[in-house]
C-alpha positions as CSV (number, residue, x, y, z in Angstrom):
1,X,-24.5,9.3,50.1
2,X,-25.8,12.2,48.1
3,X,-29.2,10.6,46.1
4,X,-28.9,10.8,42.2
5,X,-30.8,14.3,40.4
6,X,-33.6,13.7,38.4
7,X,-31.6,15.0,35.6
8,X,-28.8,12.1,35.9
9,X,-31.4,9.4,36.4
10,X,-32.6,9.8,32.6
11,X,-29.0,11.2,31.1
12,X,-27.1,8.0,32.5
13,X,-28.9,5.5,30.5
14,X,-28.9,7.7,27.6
15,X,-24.8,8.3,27.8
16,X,-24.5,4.1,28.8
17,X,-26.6,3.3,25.8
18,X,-24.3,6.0,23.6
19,X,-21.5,4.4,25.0
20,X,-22.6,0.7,23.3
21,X,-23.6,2.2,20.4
22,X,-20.0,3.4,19.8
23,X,-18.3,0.1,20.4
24,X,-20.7,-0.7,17.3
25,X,-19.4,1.5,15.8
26,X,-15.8,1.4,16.2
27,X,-15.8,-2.7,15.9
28,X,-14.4,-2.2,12.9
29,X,-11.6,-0.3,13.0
30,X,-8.1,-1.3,12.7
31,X,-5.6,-1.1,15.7
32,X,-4.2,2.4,15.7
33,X,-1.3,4.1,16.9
34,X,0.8,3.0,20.1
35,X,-2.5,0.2,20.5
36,X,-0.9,-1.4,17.4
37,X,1.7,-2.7,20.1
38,X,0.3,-1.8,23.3
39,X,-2.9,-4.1,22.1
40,X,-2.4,-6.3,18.8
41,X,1.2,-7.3,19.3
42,X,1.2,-7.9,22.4
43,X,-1.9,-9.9,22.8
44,X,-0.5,-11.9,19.1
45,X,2.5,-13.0,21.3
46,X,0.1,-14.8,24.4
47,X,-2.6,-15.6,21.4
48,X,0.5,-17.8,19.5
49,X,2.7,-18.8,22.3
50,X,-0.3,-19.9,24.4
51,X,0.8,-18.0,27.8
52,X,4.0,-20.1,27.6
53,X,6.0,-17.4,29.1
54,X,5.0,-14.4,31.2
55,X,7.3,-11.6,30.3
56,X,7.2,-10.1,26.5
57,X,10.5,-10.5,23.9
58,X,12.4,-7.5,24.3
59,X,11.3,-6.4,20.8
60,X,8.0,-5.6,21.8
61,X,8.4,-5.3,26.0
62,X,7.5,-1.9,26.6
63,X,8.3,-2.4,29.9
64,X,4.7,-2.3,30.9
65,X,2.9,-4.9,33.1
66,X,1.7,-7.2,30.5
67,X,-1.8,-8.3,31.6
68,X,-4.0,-5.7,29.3
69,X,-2.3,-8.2,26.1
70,X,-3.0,-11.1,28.0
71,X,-6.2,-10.1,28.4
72,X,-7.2,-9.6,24.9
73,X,-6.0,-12.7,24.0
74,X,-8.1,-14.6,26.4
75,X,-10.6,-12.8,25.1
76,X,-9.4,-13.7,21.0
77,X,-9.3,-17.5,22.7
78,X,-12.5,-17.8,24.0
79,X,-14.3,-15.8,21.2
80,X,-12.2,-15.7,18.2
81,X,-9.5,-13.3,17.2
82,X,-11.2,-10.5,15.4
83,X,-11.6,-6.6,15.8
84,X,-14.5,-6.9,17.0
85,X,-14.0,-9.3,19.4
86,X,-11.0,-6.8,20.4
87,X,-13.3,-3.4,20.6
88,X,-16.1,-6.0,22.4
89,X,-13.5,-6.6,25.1
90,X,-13.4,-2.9,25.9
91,X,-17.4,-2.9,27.0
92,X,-16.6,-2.9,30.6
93,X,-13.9,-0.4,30.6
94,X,-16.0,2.1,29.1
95,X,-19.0,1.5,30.6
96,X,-17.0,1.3,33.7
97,X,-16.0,5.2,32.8
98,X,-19.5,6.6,31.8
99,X,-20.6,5.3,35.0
100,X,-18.1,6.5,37.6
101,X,-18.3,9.8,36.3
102,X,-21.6,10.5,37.5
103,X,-20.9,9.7,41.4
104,X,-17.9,12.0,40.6
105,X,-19.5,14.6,39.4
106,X,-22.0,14.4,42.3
107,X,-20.0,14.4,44.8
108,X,-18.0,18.0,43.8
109,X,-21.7,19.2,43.2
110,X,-24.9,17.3,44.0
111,X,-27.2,19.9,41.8
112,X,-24.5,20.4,39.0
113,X,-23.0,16.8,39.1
114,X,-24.9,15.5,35.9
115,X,-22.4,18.2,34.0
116,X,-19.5,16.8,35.1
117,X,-19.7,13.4,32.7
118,X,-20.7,15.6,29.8
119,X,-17.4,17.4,30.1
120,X,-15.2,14.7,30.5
121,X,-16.4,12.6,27.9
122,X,-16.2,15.8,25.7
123,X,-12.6,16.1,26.2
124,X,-10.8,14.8,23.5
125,X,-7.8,12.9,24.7
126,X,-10.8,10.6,26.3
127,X,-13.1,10.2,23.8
128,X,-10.4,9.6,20.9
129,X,-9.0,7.0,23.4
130,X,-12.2,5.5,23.9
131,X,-12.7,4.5,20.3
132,X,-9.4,2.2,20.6
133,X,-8.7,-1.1,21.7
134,X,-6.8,1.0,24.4
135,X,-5.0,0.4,27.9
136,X,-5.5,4.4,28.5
137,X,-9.0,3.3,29.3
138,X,-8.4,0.7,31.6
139,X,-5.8,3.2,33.4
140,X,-8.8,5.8,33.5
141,X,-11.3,3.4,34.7
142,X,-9.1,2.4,37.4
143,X,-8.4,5.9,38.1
144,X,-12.1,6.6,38.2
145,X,-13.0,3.7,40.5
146,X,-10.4,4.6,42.9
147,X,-10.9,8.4,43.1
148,X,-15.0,7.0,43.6
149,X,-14.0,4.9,46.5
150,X,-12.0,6.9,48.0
151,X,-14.9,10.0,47.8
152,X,-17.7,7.7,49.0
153,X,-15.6,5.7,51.6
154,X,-15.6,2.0,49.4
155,X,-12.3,0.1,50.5
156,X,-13.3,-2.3,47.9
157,X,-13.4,0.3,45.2
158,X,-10.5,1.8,46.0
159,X,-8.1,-1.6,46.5
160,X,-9.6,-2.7,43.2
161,X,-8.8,0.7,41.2
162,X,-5.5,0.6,42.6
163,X,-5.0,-3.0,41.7
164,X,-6.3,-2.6,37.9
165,X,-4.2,0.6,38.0
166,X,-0.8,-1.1,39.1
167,X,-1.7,-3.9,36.4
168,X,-2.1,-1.8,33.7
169,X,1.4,0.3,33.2
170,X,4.1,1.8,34.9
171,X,1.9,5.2,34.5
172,X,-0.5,3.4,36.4
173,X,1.6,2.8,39.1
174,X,2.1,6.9,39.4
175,X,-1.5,7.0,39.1
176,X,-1.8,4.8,42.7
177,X,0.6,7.4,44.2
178,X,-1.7,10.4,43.5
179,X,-4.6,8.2,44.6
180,X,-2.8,8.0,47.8
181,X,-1.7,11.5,48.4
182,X,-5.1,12.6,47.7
183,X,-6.3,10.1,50.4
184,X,-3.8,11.3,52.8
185,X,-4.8,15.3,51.6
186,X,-8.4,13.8,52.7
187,X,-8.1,12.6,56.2
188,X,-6.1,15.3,57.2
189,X,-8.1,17.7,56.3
190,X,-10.8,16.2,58.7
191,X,-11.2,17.5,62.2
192,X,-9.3,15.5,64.8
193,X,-9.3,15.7,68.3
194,X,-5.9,13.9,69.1
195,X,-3.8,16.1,70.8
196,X,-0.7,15.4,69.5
197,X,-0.5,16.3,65.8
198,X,2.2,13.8,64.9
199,X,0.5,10.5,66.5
200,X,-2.7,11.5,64.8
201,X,-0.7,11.8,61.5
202,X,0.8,8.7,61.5
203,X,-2.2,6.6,62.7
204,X,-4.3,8.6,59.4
205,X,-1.0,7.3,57.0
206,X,-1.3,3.7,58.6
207,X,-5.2,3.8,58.4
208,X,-4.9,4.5,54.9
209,X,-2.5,1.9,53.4
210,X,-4.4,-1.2,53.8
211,X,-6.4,-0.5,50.1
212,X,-3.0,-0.2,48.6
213,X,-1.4,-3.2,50.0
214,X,-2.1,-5.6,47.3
215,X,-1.5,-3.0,44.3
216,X,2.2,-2.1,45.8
217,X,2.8,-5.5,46.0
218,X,1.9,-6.2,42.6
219,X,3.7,-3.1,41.2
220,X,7.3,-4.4,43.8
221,X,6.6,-7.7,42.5
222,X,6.3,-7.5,38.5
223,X,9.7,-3.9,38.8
224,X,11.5,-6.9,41.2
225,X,11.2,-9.9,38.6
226,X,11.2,-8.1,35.6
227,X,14.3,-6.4,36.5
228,X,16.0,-10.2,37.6
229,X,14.9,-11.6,34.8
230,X,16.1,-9.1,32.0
231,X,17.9,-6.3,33.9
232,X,16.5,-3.5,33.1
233,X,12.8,-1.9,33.8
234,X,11.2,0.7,31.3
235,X,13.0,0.3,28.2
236,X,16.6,-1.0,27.3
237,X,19.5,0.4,24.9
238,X,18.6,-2.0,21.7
239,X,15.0,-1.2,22.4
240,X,13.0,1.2,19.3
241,X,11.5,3.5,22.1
242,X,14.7,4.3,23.9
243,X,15.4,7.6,22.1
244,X,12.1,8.7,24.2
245,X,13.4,8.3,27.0
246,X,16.9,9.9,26.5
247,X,17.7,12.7,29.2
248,X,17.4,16.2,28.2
249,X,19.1,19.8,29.0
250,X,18.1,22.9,29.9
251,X,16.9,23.9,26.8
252,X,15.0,20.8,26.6
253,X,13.6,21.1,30.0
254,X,12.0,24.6,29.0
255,X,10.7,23.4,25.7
256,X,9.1,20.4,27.4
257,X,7.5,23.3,29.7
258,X,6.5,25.2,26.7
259,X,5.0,21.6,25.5
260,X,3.5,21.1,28.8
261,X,1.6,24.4,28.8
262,X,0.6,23.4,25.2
263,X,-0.6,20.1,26.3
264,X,-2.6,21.1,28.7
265,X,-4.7,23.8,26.8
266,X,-4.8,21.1,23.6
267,X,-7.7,20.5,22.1
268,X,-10.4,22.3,24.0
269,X,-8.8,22.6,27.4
270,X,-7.9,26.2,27.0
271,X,-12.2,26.9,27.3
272,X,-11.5,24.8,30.9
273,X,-8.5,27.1,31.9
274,X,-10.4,30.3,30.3
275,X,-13.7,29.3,32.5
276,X,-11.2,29.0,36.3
277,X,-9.9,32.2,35.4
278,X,-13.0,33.5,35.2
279,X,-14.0,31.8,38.7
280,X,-10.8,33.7,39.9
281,X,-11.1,36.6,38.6
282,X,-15.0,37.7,39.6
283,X,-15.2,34.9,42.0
284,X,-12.5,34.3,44.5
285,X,-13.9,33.3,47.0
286,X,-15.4,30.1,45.4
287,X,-11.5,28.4,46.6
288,X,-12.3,28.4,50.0
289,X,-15.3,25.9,49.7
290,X,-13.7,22.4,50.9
291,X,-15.0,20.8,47.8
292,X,-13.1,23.4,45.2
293,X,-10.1,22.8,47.6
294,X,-10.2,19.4,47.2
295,X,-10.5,19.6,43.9
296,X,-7.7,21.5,43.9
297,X,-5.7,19.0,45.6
298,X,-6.3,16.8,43.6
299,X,-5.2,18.6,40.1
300,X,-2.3,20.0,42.1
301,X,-1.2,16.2,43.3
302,X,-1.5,15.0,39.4
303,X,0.5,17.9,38.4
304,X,3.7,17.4,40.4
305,X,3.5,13.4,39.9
306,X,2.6,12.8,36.0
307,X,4.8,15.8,34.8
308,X,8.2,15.0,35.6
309,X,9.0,12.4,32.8
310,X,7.4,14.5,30.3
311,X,9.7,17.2,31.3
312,X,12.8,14.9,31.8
313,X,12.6,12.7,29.0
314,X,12.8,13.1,24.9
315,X,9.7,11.7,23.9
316,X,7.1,11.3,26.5
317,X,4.9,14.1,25.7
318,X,1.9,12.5,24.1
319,X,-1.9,14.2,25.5
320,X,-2.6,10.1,26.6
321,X,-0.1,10.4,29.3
322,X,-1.7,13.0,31.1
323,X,-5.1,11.8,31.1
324,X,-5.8,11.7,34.9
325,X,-4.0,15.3,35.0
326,X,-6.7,16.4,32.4
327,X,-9.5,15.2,33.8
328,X,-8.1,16.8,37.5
329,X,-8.1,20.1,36.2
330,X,-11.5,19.8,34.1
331,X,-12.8,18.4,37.7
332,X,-11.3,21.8,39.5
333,X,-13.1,23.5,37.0
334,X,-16.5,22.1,36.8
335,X,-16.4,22.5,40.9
336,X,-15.3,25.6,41.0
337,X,-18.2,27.0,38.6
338,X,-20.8,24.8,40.5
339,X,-19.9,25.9,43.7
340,X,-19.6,29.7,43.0
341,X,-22.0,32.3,44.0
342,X,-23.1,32.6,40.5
343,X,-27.3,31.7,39.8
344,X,-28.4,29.1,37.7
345,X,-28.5,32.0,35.0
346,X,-24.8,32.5,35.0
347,X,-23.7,28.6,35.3
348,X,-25.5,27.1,32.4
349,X,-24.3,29.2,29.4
350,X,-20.8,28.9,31.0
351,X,-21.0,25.1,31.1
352,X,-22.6,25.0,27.8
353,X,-19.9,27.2,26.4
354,X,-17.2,25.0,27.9
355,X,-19.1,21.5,26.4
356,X,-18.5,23.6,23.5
357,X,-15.5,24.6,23.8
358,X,-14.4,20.8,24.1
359,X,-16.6,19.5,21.4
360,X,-14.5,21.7,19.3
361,X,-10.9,20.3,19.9
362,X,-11.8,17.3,17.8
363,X,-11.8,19.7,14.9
364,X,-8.5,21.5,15.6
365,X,-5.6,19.5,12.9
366,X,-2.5,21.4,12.6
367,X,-0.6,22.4,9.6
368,X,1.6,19.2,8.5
369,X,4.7,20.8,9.9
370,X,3.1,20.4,13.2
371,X,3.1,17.1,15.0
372,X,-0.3,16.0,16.8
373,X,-1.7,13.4,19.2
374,X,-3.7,12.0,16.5
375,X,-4.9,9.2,18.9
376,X,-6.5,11.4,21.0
377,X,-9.1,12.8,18.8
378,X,-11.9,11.8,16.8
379,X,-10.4,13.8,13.9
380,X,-8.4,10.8,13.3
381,X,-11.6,8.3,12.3
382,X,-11.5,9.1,8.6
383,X,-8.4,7.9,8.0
384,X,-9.4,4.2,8.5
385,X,-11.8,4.1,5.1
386,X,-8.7,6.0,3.3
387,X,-5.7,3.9,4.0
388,X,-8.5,0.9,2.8
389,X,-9.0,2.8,-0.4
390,X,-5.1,3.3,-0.5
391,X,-4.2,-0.6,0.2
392,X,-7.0,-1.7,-2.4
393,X,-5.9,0.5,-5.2
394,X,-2.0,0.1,-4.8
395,X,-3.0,-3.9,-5.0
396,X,-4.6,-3.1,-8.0
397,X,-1.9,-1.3,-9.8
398,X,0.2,-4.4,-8.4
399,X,2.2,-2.4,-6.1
400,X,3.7,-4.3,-3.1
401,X,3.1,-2.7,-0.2
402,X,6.8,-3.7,0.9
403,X,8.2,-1.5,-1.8
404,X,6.3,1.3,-0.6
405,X,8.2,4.0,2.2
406,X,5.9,5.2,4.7
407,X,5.8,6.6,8.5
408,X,4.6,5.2,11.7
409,X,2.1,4.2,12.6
410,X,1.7,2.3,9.1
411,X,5.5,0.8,9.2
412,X,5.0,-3.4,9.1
413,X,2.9,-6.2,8.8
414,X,-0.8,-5.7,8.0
415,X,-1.6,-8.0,10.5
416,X,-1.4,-6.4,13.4
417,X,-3.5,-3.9,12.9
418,X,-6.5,-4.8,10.9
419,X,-6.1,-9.1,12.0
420,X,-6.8,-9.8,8.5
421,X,-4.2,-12.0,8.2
422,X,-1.8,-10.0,5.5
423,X,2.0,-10.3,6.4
424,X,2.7,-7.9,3.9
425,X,3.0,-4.4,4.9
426,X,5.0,-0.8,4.4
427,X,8.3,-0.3,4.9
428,X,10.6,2.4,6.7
429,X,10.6,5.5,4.1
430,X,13.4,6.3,2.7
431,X,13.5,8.8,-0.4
432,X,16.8,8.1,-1.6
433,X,16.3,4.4,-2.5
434,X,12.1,4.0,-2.5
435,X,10.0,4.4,-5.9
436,X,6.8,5.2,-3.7
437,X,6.6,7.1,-0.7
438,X,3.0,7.1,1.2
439,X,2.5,10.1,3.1
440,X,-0.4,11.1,5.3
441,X,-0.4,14.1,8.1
442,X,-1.1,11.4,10.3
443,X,2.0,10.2,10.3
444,X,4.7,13.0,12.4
445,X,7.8,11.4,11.5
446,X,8.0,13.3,8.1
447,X,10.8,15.5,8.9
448,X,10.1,19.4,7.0
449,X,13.0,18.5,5.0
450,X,11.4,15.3,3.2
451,X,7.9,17.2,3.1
452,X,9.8,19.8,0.9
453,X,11.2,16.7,-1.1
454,X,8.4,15.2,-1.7
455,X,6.2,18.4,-2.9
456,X,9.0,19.4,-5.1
457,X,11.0,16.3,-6.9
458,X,8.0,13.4,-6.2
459,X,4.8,13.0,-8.4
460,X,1.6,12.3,-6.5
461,X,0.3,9.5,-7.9
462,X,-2.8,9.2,-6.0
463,X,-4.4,11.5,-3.3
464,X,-7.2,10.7,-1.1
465,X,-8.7,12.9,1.5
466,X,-11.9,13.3,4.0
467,X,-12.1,15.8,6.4
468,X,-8.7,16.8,8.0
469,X,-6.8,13.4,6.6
470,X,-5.0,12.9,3.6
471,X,-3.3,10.2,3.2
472,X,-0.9,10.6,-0.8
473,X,0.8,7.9,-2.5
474,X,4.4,10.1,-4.3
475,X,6.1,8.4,-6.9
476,X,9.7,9.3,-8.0
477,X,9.1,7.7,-12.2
């Protein structure tokens, strides 16, 4: 096993420590986005039913394993239900990220591998994810710990990643696949003496299996019952998030492709894609080192598996989706500069400039015509204090919140997202019958038809903004 730089020995605690202080500092804040059901509703129905049944109602069964809710509320059982209790429960999952990183990193570069956990935990689809009582983290801890057992030859690792990974969602599942391929991708591309190709192929697919035994299981066995006991597996008809997951055409196929190619150069990752064209470009040779190849691989094995739903389907283009697709290609990259001919000279401004480069996608916010990942960058934290400063002054003016029209994710019971309690909560907008109408850029589901409305036949009766967020209260008096 390659031995840890001096470099990493002093920048692991530092990043660990980091990583503590910001569950301190995001104990606090309220479930947000798809965590609102993902998280808080789902752990509220184990919390209040006390396990009685194993399988979510259909109003809130995404379709999902259900074991991350389950977990949370064992953990709102055991040490009360509160946010911070929630964000508390995340500890391992995180530190469990930060930490795998660095043997990652290590083993695509010994000297450079320090770099690698800089980068990813730059990247803004993780970090904004990281900040949230979120099952994305689980999925990319599990993806972590199997990639690190698979590199460093730990069956334990790897059967455990793959377990959490199967556990966690349905995208998990994929996730195992990739996890396998790249395992196959790695034992065949080891020398082998057996003369007949075919024999030695099989015997390196049945050597590999045993770490995935228990996670395939698991995965057969929740699809198997699931589908028995409700008949159906990912969503249903009557279900809110059907829609996402309605077929599409042609022309949606090549706007999902256009969305793809966005995606993937989203906030910061066009400096990644920018930097392996460079490689390319003065550096070509740097693909034929096994370890950029590998790397390679792997991006290229993330790529086929994780992108066909997003292409198929409606509504499954969020950045969290393609997490362990990101963090492939940033890993291609990284390798691919580390293990070029360049000198030191050359590789440190070009790794600073793409820390950079990343840094700065938590600052790009599109106009509000444009719909964003909002849970995927740290652009997003402001809004908390302003939809507090929002609730407190509409209960001042004695405005229900019910009466109020607003956008997900702020549609229903306060409850679920900040456990305070509140049952009360915003309703579905709808201009044609609502007196109030609360609209913030975080919320995509303002059509530019009732953003024209509201800017010229509403009021604003209150306005609040910080940084990028806004977040207006429009009155129609």
């Amino acid at each position: 096993m390659v031995r840890p730089t001096r470099t990493e020995k002093w920048l692991r605690p530092v990043l660990l420590a980091a990583a503590v202080l910001g569950i301190v500092y995001s104990s606090p804040l309220p479930f947000f986005w798809d965590t609102i059901q993902l998280g808080s509703k789902h752990a509220h129905h184990y919390y209040h039913t006390g396990f009685a049944q194993f399988l979510l109602p259909d109003a809130i069964d995404s379709g999902h394993p259900p074991f991350f809710g389950m977990y949370l509320a064992a953990a709102w059982m055991l040490f009360g239900k509160s946010l911070a209790v929630s964000h508390w429960a995340m500890l391992p999952f995180v530190l469990g990220v930060v930490g795998l990183l660095f043997p990652v990193g290590r083993y695509f570069a010994e000297d450079w591998g320090w770099v690698f956990p800089l980068l990813a935990l730059a990247l803004p689809p993780l970090s904004g994810q990281m900040v949230l009582v979120s099952p994305d983290v689980v999925l990319v801890f599990g993806f972590l710990l199997g990639l690190y057992g698979l590199l460093y030859r730990k069956g334990w690792a790897l059967a455990l990643g793959a377990l959490l990974l199967a556990a966690i969602s349905t995208r998990g599942m994929m996730t195992v696949v990739i996890l396998f391929l790249f395992d196959l991708y790695l034992r065949l591309s080891l020398p082998n003496r057996e003369e007949n190709k075919l024999i030695a192929y099989l015997k390196e697919m049945l050597g590999a299996l045993p770490p995935y035994i228990l996670s395939g299981l698991l995965a057969l066995a929740f699809l198997l019952y699931h589908y028995l006991e409700k008949g159906w597996v990912g969503y249903h008809a009557g279900s809110e998030w059907a829609p996402s997951f309605a077929r599409v055409g042609l022309r949606g196929l090549l706007k999902n492709g256009l969305v793809l190619g966005w995606r993937l150069a989203d906030y910061g990752m066009v400096f990644s894609w920018v930097a392996l064209w460079l490689v390319i470009w003065r550096k070509p040779t740097t693909f034929r080192h096994p370890k950029v190849h590998s790397a390679l691989w792997l991006a290229g094995i993330s790529l086929v598996l994780l992108t066909p739903t997003f292409l198929l389907y409606s509504g499954l283009q969020q950045h969290r989706y393609l997490l362990p697709l990101l963090l492939s290609v940033l890993l291609l990259t990284f390798t691919a500069i580390a293990q070029s001919s360049w000198s030191h000279t050359w590789k440190a401004p070009l790794f600073a400039l793409l820390f950079t480069g990343l840094i700065t996608g938590h600052f790009w916010v599109y106009p509000d015509h444009v719909a964003q990942s909002w849970d995927t960058t740290l652009a997003h934290l402001p809004y908390y204090r302003l939809k507090s400063r929002m609730i407190a002054y509409l209960d001042e003016q004695g405005i229900p919140l019910e009466t109020v029209g607003a956008a997900f994710p702020e549609i229903g019971p306060q409850y679920y997202k900040d456990l305070s309690g509140r049952t009360s909560g915003f309703a579905p907008k709808d201009l044609s019958k609502q007196r109030y109408i609360l609209y913030s850029n975080v919320m995509n589901d303002f059509s530019d038809g009732e953003l024209e409305r509201l800017r010229e036949e509403w009021t604003v009766v209150k306005p609040f903004e910080s940084g990028s967020i806004k977040l207006i209260l429009f009155g129609k008096l």
